[in-house]
VOGU-3710 file (C-alpha; in Angstrom, 3 decimals, decimal comma):
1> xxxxxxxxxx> 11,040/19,761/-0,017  8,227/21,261/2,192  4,985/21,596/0,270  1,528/23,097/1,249  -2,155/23,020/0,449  -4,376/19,760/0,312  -3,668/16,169/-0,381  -5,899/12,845/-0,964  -4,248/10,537/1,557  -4,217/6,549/0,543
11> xxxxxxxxxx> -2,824/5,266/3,861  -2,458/1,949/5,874  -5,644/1,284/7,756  -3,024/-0,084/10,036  -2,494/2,723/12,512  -0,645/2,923/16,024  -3,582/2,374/18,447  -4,903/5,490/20,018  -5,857/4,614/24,078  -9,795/4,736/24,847
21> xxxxxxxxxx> -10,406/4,104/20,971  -11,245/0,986/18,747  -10,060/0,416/15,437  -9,798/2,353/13,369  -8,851/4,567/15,525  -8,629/7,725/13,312  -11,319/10,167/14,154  -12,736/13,613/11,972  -10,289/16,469/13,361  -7,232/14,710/14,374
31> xxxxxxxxxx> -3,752/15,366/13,858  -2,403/12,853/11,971  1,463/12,359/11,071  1,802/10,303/8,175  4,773/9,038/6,061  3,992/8,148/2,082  4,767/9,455/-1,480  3,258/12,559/-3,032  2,445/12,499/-6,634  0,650/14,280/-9,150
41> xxxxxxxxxx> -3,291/12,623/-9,562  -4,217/11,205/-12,782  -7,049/10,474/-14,833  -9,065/7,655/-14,615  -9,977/6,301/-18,112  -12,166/9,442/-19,926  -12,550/11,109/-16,658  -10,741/14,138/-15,913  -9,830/12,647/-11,824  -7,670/15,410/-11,860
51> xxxxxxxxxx> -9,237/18,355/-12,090  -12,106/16,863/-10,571  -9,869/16,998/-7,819  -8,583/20,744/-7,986  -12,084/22,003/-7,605  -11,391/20,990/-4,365  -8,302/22,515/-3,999  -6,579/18,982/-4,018  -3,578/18,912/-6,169  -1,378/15,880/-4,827
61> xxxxxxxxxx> -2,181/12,607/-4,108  -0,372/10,883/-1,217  0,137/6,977/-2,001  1,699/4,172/-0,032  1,162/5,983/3,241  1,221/4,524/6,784  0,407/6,448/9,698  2,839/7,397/12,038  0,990/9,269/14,939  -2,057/10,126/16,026
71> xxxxxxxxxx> -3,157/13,601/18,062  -6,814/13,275/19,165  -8,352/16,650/18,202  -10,726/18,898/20,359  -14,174/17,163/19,690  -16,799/19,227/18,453  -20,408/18,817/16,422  -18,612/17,825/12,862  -16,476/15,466/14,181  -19,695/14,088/16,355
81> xxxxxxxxxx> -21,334/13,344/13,349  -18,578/11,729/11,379  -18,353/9,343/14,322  -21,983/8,742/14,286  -21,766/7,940/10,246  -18,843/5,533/10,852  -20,683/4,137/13,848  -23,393/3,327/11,823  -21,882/2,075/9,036  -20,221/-0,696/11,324
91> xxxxxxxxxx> -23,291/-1,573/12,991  -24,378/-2,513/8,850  -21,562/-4,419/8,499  -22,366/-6,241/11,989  -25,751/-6,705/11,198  -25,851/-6,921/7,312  -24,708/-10,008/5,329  -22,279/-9,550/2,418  -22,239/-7,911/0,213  -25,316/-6,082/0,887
101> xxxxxxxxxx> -23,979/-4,478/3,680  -21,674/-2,097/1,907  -24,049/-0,975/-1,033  -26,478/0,069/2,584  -23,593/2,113/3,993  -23,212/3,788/0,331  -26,880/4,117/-0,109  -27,820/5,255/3,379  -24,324/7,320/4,437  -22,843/7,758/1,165
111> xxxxxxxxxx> -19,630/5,762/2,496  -18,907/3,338/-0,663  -14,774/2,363/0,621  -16,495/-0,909/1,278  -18,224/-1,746/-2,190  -16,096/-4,438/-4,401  -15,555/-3,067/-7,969  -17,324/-5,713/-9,424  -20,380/-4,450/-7,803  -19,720/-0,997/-8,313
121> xxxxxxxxxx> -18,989/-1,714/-12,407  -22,404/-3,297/-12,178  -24,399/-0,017/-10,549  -22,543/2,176/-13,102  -22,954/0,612/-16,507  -26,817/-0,244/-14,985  -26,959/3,411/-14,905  -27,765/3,364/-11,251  -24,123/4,474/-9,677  -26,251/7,713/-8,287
131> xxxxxxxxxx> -27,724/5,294/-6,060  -24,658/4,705/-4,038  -23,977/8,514/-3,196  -26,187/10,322/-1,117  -28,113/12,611/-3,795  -31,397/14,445/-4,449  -33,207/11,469/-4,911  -32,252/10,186/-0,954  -32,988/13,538/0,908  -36,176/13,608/-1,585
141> xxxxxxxxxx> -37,003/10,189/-0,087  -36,647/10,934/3,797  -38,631/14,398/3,207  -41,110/12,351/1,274  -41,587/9,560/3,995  -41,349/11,852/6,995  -43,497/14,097/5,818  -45,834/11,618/5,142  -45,354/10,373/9,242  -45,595/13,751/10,490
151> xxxxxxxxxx> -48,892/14,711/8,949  -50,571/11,212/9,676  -49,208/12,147/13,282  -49,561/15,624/13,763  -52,182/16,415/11,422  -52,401/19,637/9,475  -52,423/22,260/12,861  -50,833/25,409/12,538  -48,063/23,369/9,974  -46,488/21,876/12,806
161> xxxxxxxxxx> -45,906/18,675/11,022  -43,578/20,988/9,077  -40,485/21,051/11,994  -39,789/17,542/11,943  -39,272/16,481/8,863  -37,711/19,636/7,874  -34,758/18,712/10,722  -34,759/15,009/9,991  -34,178/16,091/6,002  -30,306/18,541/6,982
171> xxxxxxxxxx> -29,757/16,108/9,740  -29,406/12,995/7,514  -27,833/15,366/4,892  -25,196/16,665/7,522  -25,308/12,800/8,674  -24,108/11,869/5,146  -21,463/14,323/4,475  -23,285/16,999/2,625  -22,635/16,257/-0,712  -23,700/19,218/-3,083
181> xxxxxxxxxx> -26,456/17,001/-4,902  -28,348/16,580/-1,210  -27,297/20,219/-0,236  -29,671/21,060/-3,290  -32,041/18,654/-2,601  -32,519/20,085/0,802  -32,824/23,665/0,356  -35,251/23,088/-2,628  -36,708/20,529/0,183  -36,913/23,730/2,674
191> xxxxxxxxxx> -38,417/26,168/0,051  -41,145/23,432/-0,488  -42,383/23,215/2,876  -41,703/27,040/3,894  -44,192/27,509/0,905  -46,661/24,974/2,141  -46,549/26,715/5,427  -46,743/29,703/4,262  -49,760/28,831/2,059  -48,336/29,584/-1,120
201> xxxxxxxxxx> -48,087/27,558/-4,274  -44,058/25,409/-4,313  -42,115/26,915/-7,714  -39,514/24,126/-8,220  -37,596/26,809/-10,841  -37,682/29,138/-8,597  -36,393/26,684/-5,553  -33,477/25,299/-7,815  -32,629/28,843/-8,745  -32,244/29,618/-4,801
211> xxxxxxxxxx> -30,252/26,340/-3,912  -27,910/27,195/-7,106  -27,403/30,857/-5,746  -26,831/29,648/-2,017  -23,961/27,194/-2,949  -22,255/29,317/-5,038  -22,208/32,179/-2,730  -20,791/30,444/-0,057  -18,300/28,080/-2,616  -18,212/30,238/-6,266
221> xxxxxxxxxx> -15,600/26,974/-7,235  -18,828/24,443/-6,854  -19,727/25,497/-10,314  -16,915/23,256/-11,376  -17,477/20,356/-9,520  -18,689/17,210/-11,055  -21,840/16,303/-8,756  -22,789/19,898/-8,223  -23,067/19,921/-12,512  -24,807/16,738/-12,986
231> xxxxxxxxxx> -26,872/17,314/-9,945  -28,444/20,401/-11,176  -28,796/19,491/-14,843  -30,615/16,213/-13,724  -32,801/18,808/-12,026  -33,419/21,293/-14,821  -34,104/18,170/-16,876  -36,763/16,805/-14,451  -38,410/20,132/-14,072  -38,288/21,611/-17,951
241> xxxxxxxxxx> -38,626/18,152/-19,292  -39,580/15,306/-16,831  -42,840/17,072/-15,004  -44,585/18,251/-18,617  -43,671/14,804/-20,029  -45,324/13,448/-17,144  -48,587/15,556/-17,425  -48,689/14,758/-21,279  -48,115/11,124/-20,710  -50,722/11,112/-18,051
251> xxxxxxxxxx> -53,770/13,258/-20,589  -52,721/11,088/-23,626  -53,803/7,994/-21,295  -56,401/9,382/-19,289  -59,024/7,280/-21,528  -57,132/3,811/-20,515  -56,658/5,335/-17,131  -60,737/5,423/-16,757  -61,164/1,856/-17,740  -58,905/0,211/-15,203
261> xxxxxxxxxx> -59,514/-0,482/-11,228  -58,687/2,027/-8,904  -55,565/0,282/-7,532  -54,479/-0,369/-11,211  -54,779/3,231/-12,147  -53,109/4,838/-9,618  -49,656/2,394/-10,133  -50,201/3,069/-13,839  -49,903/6,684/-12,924  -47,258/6,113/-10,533
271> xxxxxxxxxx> -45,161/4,063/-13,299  -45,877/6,551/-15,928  -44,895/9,791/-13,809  -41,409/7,927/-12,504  -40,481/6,702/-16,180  -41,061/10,042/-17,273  -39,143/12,105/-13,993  -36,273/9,643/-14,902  -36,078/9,787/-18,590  -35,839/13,996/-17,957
281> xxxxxxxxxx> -33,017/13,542/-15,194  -30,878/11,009/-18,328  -31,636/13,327/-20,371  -30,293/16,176/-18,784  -27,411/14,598/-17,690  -26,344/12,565/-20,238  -24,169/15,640/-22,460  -22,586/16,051/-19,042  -22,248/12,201/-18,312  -20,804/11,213/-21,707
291> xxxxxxxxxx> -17,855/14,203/-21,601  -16,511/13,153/-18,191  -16,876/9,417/-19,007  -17,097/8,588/-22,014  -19,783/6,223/-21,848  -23,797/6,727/-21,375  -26,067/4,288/-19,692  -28,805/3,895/-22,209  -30,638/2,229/-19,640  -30,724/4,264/-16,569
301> xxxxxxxxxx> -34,489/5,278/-17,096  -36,184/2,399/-16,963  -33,662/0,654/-13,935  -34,174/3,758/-12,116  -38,339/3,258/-12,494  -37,641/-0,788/-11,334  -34,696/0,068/-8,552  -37,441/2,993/-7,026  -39,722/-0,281/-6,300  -36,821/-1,405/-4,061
311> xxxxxxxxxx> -35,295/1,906/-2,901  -37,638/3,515/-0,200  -38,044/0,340/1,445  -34,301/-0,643/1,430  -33,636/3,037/2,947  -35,787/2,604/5,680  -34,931/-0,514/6,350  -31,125/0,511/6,484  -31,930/3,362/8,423  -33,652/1,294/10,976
321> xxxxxxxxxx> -30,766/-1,533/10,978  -28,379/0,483/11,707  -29,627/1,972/14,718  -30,793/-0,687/15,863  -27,530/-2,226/15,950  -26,538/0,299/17,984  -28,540/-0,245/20,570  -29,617/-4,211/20,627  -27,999/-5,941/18,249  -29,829/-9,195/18,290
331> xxxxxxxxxx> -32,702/-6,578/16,995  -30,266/-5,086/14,363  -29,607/-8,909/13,073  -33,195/-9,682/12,505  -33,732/-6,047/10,561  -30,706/-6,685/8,524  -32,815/-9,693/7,079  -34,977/-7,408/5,441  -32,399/-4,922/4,236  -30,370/-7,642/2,876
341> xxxxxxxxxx> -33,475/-8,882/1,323  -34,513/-5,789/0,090  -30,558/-4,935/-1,546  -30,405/-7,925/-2,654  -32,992/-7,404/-5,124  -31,146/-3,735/-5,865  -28,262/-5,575/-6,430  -29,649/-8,152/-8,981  -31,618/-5,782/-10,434  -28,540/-3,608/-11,553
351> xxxxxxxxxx> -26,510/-7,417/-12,364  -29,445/-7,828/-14,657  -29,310/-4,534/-16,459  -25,838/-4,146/-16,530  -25,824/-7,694/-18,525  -27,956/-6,641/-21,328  -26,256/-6,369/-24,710  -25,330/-2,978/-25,822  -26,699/-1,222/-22,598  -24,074/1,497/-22,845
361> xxxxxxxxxx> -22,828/3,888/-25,584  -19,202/4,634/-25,500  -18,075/8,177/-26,541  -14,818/9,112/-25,803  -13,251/12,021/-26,989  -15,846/14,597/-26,657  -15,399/18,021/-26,424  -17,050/20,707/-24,293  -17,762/22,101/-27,378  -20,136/19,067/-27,773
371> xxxxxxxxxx> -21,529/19,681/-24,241  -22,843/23,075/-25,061  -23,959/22,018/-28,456  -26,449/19,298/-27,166  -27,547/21,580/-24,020  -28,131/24,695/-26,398  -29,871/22,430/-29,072  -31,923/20,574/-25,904  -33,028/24,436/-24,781  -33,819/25,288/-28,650
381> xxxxxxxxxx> -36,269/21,990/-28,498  -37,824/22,837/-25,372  -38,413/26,525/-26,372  -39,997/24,740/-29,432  -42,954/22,779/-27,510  -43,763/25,407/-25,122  -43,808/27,963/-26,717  -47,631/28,497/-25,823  -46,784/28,850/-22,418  -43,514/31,235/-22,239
391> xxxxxxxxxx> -44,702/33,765/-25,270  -47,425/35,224/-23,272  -44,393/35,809/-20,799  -42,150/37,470/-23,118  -44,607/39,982/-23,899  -45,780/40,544/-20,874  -41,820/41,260/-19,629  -41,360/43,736/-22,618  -44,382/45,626/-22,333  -43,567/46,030/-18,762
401> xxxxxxxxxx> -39,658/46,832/-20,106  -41,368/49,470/-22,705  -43,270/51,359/-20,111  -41,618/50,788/-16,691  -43,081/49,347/-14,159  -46,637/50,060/-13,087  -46,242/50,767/-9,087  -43,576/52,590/-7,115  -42,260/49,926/-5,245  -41,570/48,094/-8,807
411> xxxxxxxxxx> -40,536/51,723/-9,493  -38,346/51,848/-6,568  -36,858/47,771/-7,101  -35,750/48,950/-10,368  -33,867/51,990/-9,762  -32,014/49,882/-6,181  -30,949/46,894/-8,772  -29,787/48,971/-11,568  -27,862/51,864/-8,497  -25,917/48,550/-7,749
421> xxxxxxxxxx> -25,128/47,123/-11,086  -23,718/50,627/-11,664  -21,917/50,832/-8,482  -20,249/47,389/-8,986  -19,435/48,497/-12,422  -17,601/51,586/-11,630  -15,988/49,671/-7,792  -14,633/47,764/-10,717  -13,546/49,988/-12,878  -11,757/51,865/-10,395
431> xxxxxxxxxx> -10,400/49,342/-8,246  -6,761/49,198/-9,293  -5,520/45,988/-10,572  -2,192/43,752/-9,628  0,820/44,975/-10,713  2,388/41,308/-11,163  2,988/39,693/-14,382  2,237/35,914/-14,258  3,972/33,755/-16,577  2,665/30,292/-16,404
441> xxxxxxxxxx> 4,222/26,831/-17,731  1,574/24,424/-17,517  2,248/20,782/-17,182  0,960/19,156/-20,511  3,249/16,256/-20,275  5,455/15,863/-23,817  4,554/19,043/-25,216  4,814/22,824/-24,278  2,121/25,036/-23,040  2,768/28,765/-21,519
451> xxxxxxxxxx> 0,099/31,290/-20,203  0,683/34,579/-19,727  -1,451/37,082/-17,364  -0,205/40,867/-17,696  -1,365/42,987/-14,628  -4,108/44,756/-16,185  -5,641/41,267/-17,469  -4,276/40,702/-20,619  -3,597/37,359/-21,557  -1,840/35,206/-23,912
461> xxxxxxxxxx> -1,337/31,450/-24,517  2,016/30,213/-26,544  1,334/26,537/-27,891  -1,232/24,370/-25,873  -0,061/20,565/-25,907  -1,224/17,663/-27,830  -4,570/17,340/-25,681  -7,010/19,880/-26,367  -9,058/18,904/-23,371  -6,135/18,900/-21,437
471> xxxxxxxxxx> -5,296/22,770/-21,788  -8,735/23,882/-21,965  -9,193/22,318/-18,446  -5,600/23,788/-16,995  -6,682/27,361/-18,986  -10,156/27,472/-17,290  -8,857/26,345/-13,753  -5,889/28,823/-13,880  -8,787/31,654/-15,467  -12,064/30,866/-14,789
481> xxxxxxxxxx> -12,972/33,703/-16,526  -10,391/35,390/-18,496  -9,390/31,795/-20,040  -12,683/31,858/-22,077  -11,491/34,869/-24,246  -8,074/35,001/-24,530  -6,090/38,151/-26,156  -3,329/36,068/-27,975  -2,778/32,803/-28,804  1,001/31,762/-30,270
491> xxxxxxxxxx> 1,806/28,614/-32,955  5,522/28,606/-32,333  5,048/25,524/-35,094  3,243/23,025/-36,412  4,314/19,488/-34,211  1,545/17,938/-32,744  3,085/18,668/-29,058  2,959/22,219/-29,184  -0,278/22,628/-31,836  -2,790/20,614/-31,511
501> xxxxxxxxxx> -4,058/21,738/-27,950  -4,189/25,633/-28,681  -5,968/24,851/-32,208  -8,814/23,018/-30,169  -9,195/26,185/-28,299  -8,893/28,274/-31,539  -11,904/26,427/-32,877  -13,506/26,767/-30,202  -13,412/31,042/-30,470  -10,975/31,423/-27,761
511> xxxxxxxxxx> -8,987/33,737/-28,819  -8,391/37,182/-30,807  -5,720/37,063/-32,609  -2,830/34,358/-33,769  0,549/34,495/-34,085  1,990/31,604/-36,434  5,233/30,964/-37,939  5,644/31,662/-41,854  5,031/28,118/-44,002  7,420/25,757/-44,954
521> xxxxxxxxxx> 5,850/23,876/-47,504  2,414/22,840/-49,418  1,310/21,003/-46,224  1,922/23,867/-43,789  -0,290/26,287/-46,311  -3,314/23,810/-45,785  -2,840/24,276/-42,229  -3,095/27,981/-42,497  -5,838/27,797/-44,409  -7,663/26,388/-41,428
531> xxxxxxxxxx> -6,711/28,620/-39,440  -7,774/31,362/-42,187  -11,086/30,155/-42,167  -11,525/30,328/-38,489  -12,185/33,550/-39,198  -9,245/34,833/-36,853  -7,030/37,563/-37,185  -4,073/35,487/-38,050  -0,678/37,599/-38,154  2,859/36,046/-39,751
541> xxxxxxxxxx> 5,652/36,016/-36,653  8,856/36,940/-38,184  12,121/38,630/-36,690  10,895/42,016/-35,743  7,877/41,290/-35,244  6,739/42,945/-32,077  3,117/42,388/-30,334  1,688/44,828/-27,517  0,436/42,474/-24,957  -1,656/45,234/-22,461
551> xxxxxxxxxx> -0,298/48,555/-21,512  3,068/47,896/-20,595  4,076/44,060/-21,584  5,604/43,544/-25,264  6,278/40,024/-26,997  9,332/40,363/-29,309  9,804/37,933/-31,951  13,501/36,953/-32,266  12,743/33,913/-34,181  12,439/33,163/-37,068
561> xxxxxxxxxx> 14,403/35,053/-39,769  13,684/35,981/-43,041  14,766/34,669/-45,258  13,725/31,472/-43,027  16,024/28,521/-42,499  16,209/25,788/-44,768  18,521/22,821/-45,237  18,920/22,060/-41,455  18,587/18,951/-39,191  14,793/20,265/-38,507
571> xxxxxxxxxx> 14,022/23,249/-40,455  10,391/22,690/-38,874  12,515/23,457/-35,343  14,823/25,894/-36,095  12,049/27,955/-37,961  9,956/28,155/-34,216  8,851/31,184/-33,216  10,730/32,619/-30,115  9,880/35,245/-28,179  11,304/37,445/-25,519
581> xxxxxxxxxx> 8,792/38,706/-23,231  9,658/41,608/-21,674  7,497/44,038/-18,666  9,598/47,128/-17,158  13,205/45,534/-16,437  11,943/41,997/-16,358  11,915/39,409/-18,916  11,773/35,670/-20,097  13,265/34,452/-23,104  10,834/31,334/-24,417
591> xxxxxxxxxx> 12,747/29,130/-26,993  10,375/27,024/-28,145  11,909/24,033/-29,895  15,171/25,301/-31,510  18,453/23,743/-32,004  21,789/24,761/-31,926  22,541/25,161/-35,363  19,707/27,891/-35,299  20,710/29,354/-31,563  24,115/30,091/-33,194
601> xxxxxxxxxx> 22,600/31,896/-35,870  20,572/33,596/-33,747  23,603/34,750/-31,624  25,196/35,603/-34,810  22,819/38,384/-35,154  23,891/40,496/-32,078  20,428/40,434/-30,793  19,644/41,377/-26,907  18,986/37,621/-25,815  19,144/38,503/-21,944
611> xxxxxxxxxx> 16,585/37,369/-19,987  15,550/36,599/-16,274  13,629/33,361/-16,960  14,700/30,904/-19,714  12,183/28,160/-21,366  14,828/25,541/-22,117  14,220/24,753/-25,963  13,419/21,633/-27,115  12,433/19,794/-24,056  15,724/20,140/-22,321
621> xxxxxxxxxx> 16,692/18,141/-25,575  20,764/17,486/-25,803  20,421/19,400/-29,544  19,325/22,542/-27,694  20,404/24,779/-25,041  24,059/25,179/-26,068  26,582/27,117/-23,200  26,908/30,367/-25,844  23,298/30,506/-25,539  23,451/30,150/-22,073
631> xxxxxxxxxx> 26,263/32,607/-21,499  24,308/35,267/-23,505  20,945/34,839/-21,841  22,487/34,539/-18,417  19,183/33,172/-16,839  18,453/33,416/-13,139  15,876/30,561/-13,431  15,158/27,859/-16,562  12,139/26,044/-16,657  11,710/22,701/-19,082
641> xxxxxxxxxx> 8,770/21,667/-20,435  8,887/17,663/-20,621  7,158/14,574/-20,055  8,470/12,122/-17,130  7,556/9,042/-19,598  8,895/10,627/-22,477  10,282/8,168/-25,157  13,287/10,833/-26,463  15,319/10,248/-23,368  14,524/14,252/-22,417
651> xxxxxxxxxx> 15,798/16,054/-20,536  19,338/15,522/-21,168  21,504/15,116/-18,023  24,593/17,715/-19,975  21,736/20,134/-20,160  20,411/19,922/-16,821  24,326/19,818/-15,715  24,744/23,303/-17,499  21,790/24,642/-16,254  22,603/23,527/-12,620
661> xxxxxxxxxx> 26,213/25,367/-13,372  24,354/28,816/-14,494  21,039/29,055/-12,281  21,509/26,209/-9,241  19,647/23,342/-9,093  17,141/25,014/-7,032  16,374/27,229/-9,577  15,847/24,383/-12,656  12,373/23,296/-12,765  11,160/20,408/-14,542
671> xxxxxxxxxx> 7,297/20,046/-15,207  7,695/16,310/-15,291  8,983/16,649/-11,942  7,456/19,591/-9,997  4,295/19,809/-12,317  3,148/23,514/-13,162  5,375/26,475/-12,481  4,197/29,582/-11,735  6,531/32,818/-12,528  5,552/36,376/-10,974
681> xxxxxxxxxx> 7,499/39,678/-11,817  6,451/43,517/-10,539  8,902/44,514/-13,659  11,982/44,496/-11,261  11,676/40,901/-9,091  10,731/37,547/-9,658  8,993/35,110/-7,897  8,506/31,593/-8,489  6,039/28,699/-7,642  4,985/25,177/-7,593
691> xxx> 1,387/24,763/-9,383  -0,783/27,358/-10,920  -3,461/28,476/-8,789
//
């Protein structure tokens, strides 16, 4: 089946030779033919590899691939430099010996294939994995030292020392791959030295602010990504908490600090002002660190403060290695001495950490509930100790707010930003909006999960899984926005499959209003009393029952009845709330987990069960899904909801058969085998889709 969009690629390094290359022969901008097997990603332990993944527009991984052809592309800068970084990687491996060489490639080119997991276990639970990607603290490093160079070169004329390091900084960061953490280093890098040169005092705030704003302007989706997140809250927490710390530390020891040699003083100041920088960048961090991966590195501070002893000379002395194996390699061998020296020590020192008892904290299981929690109680703290510094501020910005601004060009700035906050308010008021209703089914494995988008934004999610994380992460990549506030949320009943994902979102405020089936017994009315106290407008879904979902979408309740029914296989089941959904001459009938004992009574009652798109009931279950309720329905497409490791034996191969006989078999989707599907109606057609973007 043809498919589209991005892939991660595991292949054979293997490939057919390509004539006038070496090995490996691949190159940045070739065409490459490849033969493997496309699956789904999936998480690695705590860490949410998978949508880690979409943020880069990466929804399939390809596994057990070997390359059939190769088609040398056209050449050009990018692919120049991704030869360079792989040419320089092997003249490390040349010149390095294991198993330094590999941690120098990571450190210096941000290329870690090479790195054994053994070492790379021993980096992480150190706290120093950041090491072995090219960050913030690298490009800090080669500004740092080449600026240092330049000046001692150049000296201070006309800020001519300036140019160099200012192109050796986005050359090694273009070198390295860009990652987003040295894409902020280096504009912050940039701002620092255009305000030297300019004369003017560096604002690190104000520099982080920029570098946030360029990235997202030019990739809005960043915001999601993993390194772009940590990188800036390591940030915020080096500026807001780190520097101050630092100048504290530094006053409360100024007294000691007068008593000691010169030499001694200024390493005491050194090792005070690192411990300090570091202990900010955990700190902010660490909410961040311990949601993805459910551990945190109680440590990192003070290997971070030993490993920078190491660091700037193991850089350079990479650097230098592996350009000089480039060129002479008998010169490249005798550098890669002192590199290996030099990561040798890195490498020990994180063995040595990493060995420590109780040197990480597992937490698994957080929510991002949690996340904001500590960040909004870290910002209350903060506010708390300097509060000498920003009230003066605060009442400087509303006096100026009270009287307006004192000149005309302050006059003039106002009246421009507030002309286009209005215009953007009304291009957006009057732009008109899709007319396509979205319906959808989101692959939660065993469990059911279905989002619905009306074309005039209205949204509504029935049942959420058994992983709260789970859905929150498919709701905010399918609505990055609109998924944070959510009109409706739907209980079709109380199994842990279909509940316990959408009441993690309902505690977190997510939604409106609920929609929950009537209670069965004592233990059903404690779980409406939760909900009660929520403090959410929780209404009863009987027969009947009809909900206005936007201006011209309706959810009909078909299911249950009143009185409800008792005395069956599952009453729990047969008591789940169905709905029809229904926009213009389109609609979907969404079954939820009934049986056939129930869809008989339901077809009993004479009710208008036709419908364009069917949710199969139960999982594709053989107790659901009868032909009657097929025949009345009369579905053009069905859609189950199931788990490919499922331990119920779903679906059932007599209800797939049936469905196959009514629809086609292009027309049955299975989540456990296509993953999300994606339904589209203009209230006449329907379209449907492979994943949920």
């Amino acid at each position: 089946m043809p498919v589209s969009g991005e892939a991660l690629v595991w292949a054979d390094p293997e490939s057919p030779p390509v004539e006038g290359r070496t090995y490996p022969f691949l190159r940045h901008g070739d065409e490459v033919v490849i033969h493997g097997h496309i699956d789904a990603p999936g998480n690695i332990g705590p860490f949410d590899y998978r949508e880690h993944l979409a943020v880069r527009g990466i929804h399939t991984v390809v596994s057990r691939a070997e390359v059939v052809s190769t088609t040398p592309g056209p050449g050009g800068v990018v692919p120049l430099l991704h030869h360079g970084r792989l040419q320089l990687a092997g003249a490390l491996q040349r010149s390095v010996p294991e198993p330094v060489a590999p941690v120098a490639a990571a450190v210096l080119l941000g290329l870690r294939a090479g790195i054994t997991p053994e070492t790379y276990a021993r980096f992480r639970e150190a706290g120093l994995a950041h090491l072995l990607a090219v960050s913030g603290l690298h490009a800090g490093l080669v500004l740092g030292l080449s600026l240092l160079v330049s000046r001692a070169l150049l000296g201070r004329r006309f800020g001519l020392y300036f140019v160099g390091p200012l192109m050796l900084l986005w050359g090694y960061i273009l070198l390295a791959g860009a990652p987003p953490s040295a894409v902020r280093a280096g504009v912050m890098g940039s701002a620092f030295l255009l305000a030297l040169a300019t004369g003017r005092m560096p604002a690190a705030v104000n520099a982080l602010g920029l570098a946030a704003f360029l990235m997202l302007l030019l990739e809005p989706l960043s915001l999601w990504d993993r390194s772009f997140q940590l990188s800036f809250s390591s940030m915020v927490g080096v500026l807001l908490l780190g520097l101050p710390g630092s100048a504290w530390a530094l006053e409360r020891t100024s007294a000691l600090q007068a008593r000691l040699p010169e030499t001694t003083r200024q390493a005491l100041r050194a090792a005070i002002a690192s411990l300090m920088i570091s202990f900010g960048a955990f700190v902010g961090s660490t909410p961040l660190v311990a949601f993805n991966f459910g551990e945190v590195p109680l440590l990192g501070a003070p290997a971070t403060l030993l490993a920078m002893l190491a660091m700037p000379a193991f850089l350079i002395a990479a650097a230098l290695t592996a350009v000089a194996g480039l060129t002479f390699a008998p010169l490249g061998e005798a550098l890669g001495l002192v590199t290996w020296l030099t990561g040798t020590a890195l490498t020990h020192l994180a063995a040595l950490f990493a060995a420590v008892p109780g040197a990480r904290l597992s937490v698994e299981g957080l929510s991002a509930t949690w996340v904001w929690a500590a960040y909004a109680l870290l910002a209350c703290a903060g506010a708390a100790v300097s509060r000498p510094r920003w009230t003066p501020d605060v009442s400087e910005a509303l006096r100026a707010t009270w009287h307006g601004p004192a000149r005309n060009i302050e006059r003039l700035a106002v009246l421009g930003v507030a002309g286009v906050l209005m215009s953007a308010v009304w291009v957006a008021a009057l732009t008109p909006s899709s007319d396509l209703l979205h319906l959808h089914v989101l692959d939660v494995g065993q469990g059911d999960a279905l989002l619905i988008v009306t074309p005039d934004r209205a949204t509504a999610l029935v049942d959420g899984g058994a992983d709260p994380r789970l859905i929150s992460n498919l709701v905010d990549a399918a609505l990055p926005l609109e998924g944070l506030h959510m009109d409706l949320g739907v209980i079709t009943h109380r199994h842990a499959d279909h509940a316990t994902g959408l009441l993690g979102l309902a505690r977190q405020g997510r939604f409106d209003k609920l929609l929950a089936p009537p209670s069965l017994s004592a233990e059903e009315v404690s779980w409406r009393n939760e909900l009660d106290e929520l403090g959410l407008d929780v209404q009863e879904g009987i027969r009947g029952t009809t909900v206005a979902l936007g201006e011209q979408v309706t959810l009909e309740v078909m299911n249950p009845p009143l009185p409800l029914h008792t005395g069956t296989s599952s009453d729990l089941n047969n008591n789940s709330i169905v709905l029809r959904l229904e926009y213009r001459d389109a609609s979907a009938l969404l079954m939820a987990d009934l049986f056939t004992e129930a869809e008989h009574a339901l077809l009993g009652e004479g009710l208008d069960l036709s419908a364009d798109v069917l949710k199969v009931g139960h999982h594709g279950s053989a107790t659901s899904t009868s032909p009657a309720l097929l025949a009345a329905v009369d579905p053009a497409a069905a859609v189950v909801s199931v788990d490919a490791d499922n331990r119920f034996g779903h679906p059932s191969p007599d209800v797939i058969a049936r469905l196959t006989s009514a629809v086609g078999r292009d027309r049955v989707f299975v989540t456990a085998e296509d993953g999300c599907i994606s339904f589209a109606s203009d209230g006449a057609r329907w379209w449907a889709s492979k994943g949920c973007d």
